[in-house]
BAZA-796120 format. One record per residue: residue in one letter; residue number from 1; x, y, z of N, C-alpha, C in turn. Coordinates in steps of 0.001 Angstrom, whole numbers, plus 500000, padded with zeros to 6 digits. Layout:
BEGIN
<node residu="A" num="NUM" n_u="X" n_v="Y" n_w="Z" ca_u="X" ca_v="Y" ca_w="Z" c_u="X" c_v="Y" c_w="Z"/>
...
//
This chain:
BEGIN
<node residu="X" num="1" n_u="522594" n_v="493285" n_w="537597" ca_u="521789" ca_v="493872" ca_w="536531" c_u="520848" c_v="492801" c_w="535974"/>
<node residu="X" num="2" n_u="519607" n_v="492720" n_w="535860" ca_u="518757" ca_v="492302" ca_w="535462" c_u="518477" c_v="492296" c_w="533983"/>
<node residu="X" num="3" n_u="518709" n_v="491217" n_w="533301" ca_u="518438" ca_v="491162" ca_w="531957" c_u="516708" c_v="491462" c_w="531604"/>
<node residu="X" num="4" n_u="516507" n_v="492840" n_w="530135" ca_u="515539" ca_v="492545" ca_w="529903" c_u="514784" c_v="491921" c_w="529163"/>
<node residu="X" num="5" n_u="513356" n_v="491657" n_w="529494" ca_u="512652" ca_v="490359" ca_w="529168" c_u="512390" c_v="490651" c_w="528070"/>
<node residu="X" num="6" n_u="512201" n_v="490201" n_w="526636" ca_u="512037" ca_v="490529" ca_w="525577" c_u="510191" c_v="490474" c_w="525591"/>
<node residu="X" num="7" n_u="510151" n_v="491127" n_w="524392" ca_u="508777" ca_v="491246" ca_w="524536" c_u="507670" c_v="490360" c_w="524293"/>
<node residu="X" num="8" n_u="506668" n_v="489935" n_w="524749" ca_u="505732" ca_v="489120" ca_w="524410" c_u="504772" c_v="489237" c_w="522604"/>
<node residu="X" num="9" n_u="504517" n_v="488410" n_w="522161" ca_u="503941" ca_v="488357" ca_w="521323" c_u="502443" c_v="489676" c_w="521759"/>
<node residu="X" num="10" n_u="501820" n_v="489797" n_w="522366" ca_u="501164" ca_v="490580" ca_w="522384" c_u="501697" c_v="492287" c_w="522060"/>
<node residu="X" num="11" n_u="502961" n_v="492402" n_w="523252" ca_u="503773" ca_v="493415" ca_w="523016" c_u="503741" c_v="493887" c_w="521726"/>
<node residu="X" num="12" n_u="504196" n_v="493063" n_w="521190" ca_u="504607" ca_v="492878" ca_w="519775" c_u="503470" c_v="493420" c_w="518584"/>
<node residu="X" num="13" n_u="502180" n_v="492712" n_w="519068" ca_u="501437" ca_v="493222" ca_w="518298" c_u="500597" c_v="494598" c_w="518728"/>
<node residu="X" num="14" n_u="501021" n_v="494831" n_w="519818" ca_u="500152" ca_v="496585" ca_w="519840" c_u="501438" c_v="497021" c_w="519514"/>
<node residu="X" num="15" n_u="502629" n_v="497052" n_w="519414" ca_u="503889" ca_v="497443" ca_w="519159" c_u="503534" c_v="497905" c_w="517361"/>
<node residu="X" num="16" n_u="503206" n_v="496751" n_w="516586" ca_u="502619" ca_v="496565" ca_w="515363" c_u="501611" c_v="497967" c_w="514810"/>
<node residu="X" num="17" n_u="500421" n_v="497955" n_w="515941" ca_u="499604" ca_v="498786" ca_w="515475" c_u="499395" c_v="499703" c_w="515795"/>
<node residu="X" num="18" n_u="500367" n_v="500132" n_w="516655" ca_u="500785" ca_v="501781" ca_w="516810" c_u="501620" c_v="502185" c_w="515369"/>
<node residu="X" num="19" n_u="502595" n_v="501225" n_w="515032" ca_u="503319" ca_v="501718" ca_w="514051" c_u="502399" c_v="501841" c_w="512727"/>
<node residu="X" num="20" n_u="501621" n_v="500763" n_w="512334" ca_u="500414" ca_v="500787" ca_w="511584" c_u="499386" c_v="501698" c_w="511538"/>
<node residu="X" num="21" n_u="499070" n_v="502349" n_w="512568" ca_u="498008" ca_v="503343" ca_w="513187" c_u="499123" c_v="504807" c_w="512203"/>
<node residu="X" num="22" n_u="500483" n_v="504686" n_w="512877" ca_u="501072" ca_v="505728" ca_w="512179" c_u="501270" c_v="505992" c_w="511027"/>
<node residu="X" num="23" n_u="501712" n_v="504893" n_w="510970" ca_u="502143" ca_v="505019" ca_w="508876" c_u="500768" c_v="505165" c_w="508160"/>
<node residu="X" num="24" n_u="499429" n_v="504558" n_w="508678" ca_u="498089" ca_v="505134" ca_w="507398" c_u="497767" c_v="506513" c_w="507958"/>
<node residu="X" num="25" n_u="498058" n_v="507184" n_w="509194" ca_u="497751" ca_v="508592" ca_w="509053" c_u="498642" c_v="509393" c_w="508392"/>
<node residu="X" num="26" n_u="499850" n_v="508921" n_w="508535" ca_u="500713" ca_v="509921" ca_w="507544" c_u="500626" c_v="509572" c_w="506011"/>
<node residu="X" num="27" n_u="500014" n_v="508392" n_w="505324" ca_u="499514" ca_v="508138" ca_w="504549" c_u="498711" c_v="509174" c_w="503933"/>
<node residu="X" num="28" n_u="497737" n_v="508732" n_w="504801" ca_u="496246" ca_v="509966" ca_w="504387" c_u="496438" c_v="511459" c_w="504913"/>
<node residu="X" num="29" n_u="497763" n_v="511895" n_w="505169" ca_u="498142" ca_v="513323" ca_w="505098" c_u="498245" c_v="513546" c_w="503980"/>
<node residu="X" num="30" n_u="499661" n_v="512629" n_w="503652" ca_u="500572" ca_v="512873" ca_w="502140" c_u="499096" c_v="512399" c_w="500850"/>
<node residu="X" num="31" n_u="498315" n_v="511564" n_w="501110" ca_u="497021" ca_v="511540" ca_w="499840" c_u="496301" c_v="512742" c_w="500088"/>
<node residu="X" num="32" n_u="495526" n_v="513339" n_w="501116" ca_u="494848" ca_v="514861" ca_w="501215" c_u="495933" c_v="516017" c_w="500729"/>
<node residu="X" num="33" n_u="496943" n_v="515564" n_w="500901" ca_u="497819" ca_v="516654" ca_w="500077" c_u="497987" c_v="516266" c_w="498300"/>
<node residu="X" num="34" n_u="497380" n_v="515646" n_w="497948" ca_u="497587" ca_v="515321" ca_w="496338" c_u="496034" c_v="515593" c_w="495985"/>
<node residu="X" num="35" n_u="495022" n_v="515510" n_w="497018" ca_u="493461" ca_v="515986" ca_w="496767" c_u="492948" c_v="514274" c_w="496362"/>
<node residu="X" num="36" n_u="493367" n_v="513682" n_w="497473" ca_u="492621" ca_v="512150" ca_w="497483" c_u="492540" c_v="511577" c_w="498758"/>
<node residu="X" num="37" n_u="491914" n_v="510604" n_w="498837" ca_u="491678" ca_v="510114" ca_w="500116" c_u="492059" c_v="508887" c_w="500493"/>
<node residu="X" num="38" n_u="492159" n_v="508255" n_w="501349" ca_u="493220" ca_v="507314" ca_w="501789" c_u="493183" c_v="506397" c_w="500905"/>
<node residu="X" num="39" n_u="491758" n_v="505969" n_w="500878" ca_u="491298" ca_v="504401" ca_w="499946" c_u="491832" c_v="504702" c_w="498437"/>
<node residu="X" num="40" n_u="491998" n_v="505938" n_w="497793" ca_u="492299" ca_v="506430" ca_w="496461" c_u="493875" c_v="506493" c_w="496148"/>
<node residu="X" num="41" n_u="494664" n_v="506791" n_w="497971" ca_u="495516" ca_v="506148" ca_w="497734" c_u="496143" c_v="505258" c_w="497697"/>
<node residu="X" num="42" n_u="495657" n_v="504978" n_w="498276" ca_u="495659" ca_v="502958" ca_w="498307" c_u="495963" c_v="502239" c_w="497334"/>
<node residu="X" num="43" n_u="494507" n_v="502846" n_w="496476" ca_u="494160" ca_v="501732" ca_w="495251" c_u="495441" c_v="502058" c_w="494443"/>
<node residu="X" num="44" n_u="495469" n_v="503593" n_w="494451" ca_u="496837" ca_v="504364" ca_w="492971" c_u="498279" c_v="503109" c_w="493882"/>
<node residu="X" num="45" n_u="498541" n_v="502879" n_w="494740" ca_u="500036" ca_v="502556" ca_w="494884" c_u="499638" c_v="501143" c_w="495275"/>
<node residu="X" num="46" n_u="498933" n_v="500043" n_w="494857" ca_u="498414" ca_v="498764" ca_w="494659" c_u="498555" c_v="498579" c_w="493214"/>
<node residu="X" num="47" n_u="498566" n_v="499686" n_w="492300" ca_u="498265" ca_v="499248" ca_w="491010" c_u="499759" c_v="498912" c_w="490273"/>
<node residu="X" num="48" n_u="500685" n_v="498371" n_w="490613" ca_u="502114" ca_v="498476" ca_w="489920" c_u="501876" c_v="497361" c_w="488672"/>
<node residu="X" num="49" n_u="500873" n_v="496704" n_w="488484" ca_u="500469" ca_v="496185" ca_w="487649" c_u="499029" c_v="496004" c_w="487167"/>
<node residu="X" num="50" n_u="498223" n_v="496015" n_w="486258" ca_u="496989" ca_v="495939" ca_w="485907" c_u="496662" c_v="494743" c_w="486616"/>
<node residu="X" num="51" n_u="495427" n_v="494989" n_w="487255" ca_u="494970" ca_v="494396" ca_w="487882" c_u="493040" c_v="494354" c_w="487889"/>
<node residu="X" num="52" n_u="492721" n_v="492829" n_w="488153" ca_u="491504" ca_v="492928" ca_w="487821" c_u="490633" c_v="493528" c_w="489291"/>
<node residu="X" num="53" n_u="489199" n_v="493998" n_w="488892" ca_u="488540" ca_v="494498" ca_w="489997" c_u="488422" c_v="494331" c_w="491251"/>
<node residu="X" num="54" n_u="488106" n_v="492628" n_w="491071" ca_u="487581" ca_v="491738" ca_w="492264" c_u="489223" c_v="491366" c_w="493212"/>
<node residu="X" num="55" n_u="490205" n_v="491736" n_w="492789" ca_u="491500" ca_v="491670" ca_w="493130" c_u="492073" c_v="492706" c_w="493578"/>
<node residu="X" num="56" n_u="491593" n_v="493876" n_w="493387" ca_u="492112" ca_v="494943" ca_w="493556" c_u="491120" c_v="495225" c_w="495326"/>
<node residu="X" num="57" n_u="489981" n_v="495073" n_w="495180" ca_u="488888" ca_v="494650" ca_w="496454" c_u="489720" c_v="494048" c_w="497450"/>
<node residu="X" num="58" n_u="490029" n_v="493364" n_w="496784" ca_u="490662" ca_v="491903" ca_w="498084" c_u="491412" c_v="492401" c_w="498717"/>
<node residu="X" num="59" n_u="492527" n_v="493008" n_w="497991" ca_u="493393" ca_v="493947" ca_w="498872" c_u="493714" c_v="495217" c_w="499106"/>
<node residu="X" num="60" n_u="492574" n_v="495788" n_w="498772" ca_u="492018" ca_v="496639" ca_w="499457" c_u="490901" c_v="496750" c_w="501047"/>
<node residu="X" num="61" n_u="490589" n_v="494882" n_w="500705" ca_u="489706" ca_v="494509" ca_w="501826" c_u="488312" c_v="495030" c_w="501868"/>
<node residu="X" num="62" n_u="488067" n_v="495105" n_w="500889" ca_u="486346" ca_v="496209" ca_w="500518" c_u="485789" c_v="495236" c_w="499369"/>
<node residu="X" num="63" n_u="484123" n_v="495309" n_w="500033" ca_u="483341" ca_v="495038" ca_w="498794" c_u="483516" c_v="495585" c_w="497026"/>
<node residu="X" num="64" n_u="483068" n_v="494777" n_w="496454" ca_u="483758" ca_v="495347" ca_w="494947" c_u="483057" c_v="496663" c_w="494824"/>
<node residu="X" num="65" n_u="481548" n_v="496769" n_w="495142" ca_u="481087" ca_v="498047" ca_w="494795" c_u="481773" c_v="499054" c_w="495290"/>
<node residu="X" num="66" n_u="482208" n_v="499260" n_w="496755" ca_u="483431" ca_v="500214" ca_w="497132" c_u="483917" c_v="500302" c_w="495930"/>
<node residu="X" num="67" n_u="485017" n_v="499319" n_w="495436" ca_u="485878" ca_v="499762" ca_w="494504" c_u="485656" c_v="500573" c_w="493501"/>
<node residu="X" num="68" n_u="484002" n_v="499836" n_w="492939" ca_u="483857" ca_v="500707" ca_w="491844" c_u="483982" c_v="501865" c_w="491505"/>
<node residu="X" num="69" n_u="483650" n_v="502739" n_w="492700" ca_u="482862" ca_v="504027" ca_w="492651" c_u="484477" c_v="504477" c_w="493380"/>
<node residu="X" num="70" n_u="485685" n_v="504014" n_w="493982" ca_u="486872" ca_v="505028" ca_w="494196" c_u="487518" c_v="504977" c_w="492696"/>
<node residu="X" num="71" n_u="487461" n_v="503446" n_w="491967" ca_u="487862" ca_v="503503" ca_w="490310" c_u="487548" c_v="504694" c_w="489486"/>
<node residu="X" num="72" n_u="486087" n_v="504930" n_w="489921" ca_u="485209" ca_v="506061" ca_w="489024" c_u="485914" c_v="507332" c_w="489444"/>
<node residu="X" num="73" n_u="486273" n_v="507784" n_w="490315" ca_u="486481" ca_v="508757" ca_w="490479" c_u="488215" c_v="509042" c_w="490770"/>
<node residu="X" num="74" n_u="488830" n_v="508154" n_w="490683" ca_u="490449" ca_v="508280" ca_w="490087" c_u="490268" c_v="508140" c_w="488509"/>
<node residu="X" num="75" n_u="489722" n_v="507254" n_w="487842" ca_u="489541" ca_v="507183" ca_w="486464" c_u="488965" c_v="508794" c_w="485526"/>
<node residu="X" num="76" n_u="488042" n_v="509656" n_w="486630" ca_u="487509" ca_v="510625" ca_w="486299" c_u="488687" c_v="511868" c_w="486576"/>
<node residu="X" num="77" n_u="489606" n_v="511403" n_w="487033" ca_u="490730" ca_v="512602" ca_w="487048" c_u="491787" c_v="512062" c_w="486436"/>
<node residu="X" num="78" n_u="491893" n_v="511007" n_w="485222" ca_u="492963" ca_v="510407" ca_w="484895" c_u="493910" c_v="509768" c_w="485014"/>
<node residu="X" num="79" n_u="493902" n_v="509131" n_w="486462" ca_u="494856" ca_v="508548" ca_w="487129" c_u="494964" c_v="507178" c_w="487188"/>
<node residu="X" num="80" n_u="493705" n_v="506632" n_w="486532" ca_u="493558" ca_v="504908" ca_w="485765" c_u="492602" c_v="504944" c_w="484939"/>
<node residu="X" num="81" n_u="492729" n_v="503583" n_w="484189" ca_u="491558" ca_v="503415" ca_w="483247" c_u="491707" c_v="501918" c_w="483252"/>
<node residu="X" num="82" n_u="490268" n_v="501660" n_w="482833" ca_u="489805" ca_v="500385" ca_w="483025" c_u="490418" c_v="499822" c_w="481572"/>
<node residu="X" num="83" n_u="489867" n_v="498362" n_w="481301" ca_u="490924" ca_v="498031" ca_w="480223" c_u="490035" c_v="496255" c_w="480304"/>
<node residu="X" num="84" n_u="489569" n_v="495473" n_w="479292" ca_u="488791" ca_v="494146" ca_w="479013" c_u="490564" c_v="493738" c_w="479070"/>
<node residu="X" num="85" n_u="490437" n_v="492170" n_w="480035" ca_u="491319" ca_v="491809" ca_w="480342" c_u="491571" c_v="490447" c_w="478557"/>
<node residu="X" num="86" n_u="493015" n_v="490773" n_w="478389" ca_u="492623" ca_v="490145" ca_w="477028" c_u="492377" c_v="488746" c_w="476948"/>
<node residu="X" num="87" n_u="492686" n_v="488269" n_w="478390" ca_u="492655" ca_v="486626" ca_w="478135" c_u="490711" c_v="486031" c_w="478586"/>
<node residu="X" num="88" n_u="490202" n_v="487057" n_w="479231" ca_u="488799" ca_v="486992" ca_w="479499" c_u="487882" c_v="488154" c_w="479315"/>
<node residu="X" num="89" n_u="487191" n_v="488605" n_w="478557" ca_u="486500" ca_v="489823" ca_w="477713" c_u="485713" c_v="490240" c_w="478878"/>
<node residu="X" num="90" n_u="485283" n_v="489549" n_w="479941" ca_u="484319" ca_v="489563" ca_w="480926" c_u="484822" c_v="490343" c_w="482461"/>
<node residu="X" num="91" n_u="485756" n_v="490541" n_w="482433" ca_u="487099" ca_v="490862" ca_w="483541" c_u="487348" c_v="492565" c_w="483230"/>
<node residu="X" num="92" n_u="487333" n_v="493146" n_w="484153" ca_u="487941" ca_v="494494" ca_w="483917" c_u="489315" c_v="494926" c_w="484819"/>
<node residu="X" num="93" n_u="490355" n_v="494935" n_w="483695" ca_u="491095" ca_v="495058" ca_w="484821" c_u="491562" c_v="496545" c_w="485013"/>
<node residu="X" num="94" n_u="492359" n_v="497297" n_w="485858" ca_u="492415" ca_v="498676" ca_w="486151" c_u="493859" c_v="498845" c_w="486290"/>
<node residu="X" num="95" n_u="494728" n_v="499776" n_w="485063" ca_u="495565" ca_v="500350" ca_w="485145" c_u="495943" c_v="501643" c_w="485528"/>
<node residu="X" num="96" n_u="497197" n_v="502073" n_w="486008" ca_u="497040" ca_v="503499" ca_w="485990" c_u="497401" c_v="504092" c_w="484532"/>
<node residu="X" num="97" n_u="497418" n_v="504943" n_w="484441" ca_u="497912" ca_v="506168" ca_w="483640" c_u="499215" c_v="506913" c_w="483901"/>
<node residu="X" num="98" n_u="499598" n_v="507228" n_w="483034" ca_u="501288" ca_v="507930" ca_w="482621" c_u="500793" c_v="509045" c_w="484345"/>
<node residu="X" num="99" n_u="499832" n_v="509801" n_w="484161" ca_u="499501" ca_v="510691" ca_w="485105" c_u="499422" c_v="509936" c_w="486566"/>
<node residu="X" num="100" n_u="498760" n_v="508678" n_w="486849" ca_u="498444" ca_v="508124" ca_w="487582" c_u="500065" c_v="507576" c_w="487997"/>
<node residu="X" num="101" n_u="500795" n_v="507039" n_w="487401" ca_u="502056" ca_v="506485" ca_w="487856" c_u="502771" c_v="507651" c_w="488218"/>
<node residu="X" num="102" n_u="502625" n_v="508807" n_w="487223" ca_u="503788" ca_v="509880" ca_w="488221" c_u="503158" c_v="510612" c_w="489416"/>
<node residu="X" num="103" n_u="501473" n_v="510551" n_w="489552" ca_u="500978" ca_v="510367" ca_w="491360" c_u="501531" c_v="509653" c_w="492130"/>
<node residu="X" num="104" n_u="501874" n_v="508430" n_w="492181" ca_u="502551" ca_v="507375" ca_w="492786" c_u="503592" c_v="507565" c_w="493363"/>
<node residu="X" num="105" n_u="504469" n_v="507980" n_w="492044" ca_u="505884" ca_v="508684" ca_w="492106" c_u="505920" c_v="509793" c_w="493624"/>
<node residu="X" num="106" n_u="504895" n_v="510909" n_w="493040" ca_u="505387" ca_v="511666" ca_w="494269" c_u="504908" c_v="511731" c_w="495593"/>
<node residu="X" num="107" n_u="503511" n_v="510594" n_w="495635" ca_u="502942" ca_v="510295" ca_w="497035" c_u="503707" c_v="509399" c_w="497639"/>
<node residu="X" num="108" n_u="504703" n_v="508505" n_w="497195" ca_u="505894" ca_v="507586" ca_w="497473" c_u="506942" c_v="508252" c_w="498021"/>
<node residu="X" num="109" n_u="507330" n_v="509437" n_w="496958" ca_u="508780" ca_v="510680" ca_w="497546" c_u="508051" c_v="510896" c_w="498851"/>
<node residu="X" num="110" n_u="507193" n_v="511703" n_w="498886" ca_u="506739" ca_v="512200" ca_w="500136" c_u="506324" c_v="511896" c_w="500959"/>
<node residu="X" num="111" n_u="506098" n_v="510101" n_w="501048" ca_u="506110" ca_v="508969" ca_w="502282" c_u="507134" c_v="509056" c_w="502998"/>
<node residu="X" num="112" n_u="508539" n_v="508701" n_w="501764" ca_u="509698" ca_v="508077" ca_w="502265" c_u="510318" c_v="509719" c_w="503053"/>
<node residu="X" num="113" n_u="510090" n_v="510955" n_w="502643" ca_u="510083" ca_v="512141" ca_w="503504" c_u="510242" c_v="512147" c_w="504958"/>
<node residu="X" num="114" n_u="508984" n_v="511695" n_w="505204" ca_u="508369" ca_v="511448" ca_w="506104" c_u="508478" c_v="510577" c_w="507355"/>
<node residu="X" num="115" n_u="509454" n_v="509276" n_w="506810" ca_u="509488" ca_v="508017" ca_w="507488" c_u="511196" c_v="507716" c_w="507326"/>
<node residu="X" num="116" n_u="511835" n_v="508523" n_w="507662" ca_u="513334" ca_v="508997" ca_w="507357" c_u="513749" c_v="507838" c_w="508488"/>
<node residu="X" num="117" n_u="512990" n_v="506957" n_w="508932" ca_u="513502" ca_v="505718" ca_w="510100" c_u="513837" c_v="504704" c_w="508761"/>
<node residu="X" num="118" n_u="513281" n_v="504453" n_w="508445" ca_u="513484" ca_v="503818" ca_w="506933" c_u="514886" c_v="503600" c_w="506307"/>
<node residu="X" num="119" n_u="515171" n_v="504578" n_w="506193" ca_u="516268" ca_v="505205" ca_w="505529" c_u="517323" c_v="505283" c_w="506183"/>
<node residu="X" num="120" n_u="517468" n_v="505592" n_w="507483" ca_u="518546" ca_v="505209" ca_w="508448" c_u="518750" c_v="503812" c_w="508680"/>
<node residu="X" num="121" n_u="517682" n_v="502652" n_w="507729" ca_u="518036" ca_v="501496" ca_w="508358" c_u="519404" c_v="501047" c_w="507221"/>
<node residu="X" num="122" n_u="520490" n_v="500458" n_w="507594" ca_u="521167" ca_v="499749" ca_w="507022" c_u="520703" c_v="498539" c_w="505963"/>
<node residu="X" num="123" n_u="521781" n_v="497839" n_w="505536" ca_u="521441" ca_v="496909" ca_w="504791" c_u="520532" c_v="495969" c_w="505198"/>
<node residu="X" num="124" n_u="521917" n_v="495145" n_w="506165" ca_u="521348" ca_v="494495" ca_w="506987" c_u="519681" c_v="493994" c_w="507773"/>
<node residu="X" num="125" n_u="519560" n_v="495544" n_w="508310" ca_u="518541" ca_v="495662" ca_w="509075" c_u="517707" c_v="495663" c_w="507810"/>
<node residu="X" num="126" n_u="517657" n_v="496167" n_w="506813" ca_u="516430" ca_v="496250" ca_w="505851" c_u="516469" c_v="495068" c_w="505976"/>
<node residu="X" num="127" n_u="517117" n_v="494162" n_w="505410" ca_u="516992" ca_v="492241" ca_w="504643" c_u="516425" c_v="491807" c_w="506020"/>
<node residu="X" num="128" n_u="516328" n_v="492235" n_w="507182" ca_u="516333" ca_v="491626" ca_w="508643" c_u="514533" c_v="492185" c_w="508867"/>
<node residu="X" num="129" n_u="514400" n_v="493324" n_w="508928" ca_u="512944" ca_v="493519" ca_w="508822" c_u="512317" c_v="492900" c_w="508020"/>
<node residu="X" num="130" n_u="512760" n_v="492550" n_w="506832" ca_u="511747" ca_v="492243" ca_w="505436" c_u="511680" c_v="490821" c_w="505519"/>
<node residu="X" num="131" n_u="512541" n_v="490017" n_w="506127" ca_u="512450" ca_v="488334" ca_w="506235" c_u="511071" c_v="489065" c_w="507551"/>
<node residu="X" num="132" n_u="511987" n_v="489420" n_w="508630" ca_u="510638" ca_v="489686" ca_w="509968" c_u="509040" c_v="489562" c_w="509189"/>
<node residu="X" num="133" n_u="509126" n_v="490151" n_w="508354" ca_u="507880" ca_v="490878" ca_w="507930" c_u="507030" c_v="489682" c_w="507062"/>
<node residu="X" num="134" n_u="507535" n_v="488889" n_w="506656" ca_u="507526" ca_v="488373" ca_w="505588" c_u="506831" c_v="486482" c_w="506290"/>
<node residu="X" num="135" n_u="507558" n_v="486761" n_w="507803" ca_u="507548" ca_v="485421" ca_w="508567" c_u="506641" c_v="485771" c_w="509315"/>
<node residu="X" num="136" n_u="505851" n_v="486751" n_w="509717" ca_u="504921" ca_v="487524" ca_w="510022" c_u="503601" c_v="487606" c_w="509686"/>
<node residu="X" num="137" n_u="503845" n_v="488178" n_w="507990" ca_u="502521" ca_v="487993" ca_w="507684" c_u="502744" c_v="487515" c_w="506319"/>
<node residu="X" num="138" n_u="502901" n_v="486090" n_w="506053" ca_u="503122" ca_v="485138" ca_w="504963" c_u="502319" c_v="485657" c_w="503284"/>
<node residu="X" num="139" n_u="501255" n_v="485771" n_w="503943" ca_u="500350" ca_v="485483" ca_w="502731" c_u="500771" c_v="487387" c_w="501981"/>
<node residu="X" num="140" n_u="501047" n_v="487648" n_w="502339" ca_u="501252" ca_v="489264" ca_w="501794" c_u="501817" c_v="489331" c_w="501115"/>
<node residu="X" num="141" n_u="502993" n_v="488523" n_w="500865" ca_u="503946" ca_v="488456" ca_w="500053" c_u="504904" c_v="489782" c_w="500088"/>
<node residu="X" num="142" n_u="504983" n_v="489946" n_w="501478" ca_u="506038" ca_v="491092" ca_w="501668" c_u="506943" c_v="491624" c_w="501235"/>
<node residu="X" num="143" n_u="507822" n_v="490547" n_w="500716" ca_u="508771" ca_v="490290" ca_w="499688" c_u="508689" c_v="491042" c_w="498460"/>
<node residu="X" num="144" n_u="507845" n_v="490971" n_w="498190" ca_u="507961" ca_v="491373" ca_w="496699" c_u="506776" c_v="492754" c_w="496609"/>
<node residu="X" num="145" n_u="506132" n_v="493342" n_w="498009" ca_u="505151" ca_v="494545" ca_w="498124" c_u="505673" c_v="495998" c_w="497961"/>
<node residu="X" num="146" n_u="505095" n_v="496537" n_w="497238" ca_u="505773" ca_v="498039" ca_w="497131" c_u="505664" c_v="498717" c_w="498284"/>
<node residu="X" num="147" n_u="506427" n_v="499876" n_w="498703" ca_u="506974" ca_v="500537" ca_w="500001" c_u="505628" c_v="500622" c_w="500239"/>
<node residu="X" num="148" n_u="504710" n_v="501267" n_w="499745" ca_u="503197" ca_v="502013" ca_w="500030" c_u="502124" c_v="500863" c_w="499972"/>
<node residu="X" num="149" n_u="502533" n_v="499627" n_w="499875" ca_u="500915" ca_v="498642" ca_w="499353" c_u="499468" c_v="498871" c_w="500889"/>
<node residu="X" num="150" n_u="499894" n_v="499394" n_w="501603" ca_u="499158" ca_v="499619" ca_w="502095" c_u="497837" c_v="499017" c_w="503185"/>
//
């Protein structure tokens, strides 16, 4: 019997972005089912803390003007509001709303729905993916990212 060869780092990474490819379309199912669009959900389950504009961009990976104009139009259905950051008057930073956090709430339920592999993982295997993940892609701070950061 022939032992098999474990997989190559390449493996590995189309391995990566099939699973990646999957999880933002079922993403942007479960956001078109709340009447938003991927980037809107994005921004709503990035926000677990007020956060300033040019930061919220970054990881979102979009020019700030992008941001502006998905801000404007989650802010225009109540789901954040902008807010002068108190330590710099010049800074806007973007919270959600009581409404906006219980969006979160149920575009999160209806991820974890969805991705029921998750949930079958043990302890173990969770603490074992999340170091993986973490030794992977450093700067993300995996560790400490909400299920949805996106």
């Amino acid at each position: 019997m022939t032992p098999t060869a474990p997989p190559t780092p390449a493996d590995l990474l189309d391995h990566l972005a099939r699973a990646a490819a999957a999880y933002y379309r079922h993403f942007a199912d479960v956001a078109s089912r709340h009447g938003l669009t991927l980037m809107q959900g994005k921004t709503l389950s990035l926000l677990s803390r007020p956060m300033p504009m040019r930061g919220l961009a970054g990881l979102l990976g979009c020019d700030t003007s992008n941001v502006t104009g998905i801000v404007d139009r989650l802010q225009a259905r109540g789901l954040l509001r902008r807010e002068v950051d108190p330590t710099d008057r010049r800074v806007k930073n973007v919270r959600l709303t009581g409404q906006g956090e219980q969006a979160v709430q149920r575009i999160r339920a209806e991820l974890m729905s969805g991705l029921t592999g998750l949930e079958h993982l043990d302890r173990e295997d969770r603490l074992a993916l999340q170091r993986l993940l973490t030794r992977v892609f450093p700067a993300t701070g995996a560790a400490e990212a909400p299920v949805t950061a996106g």
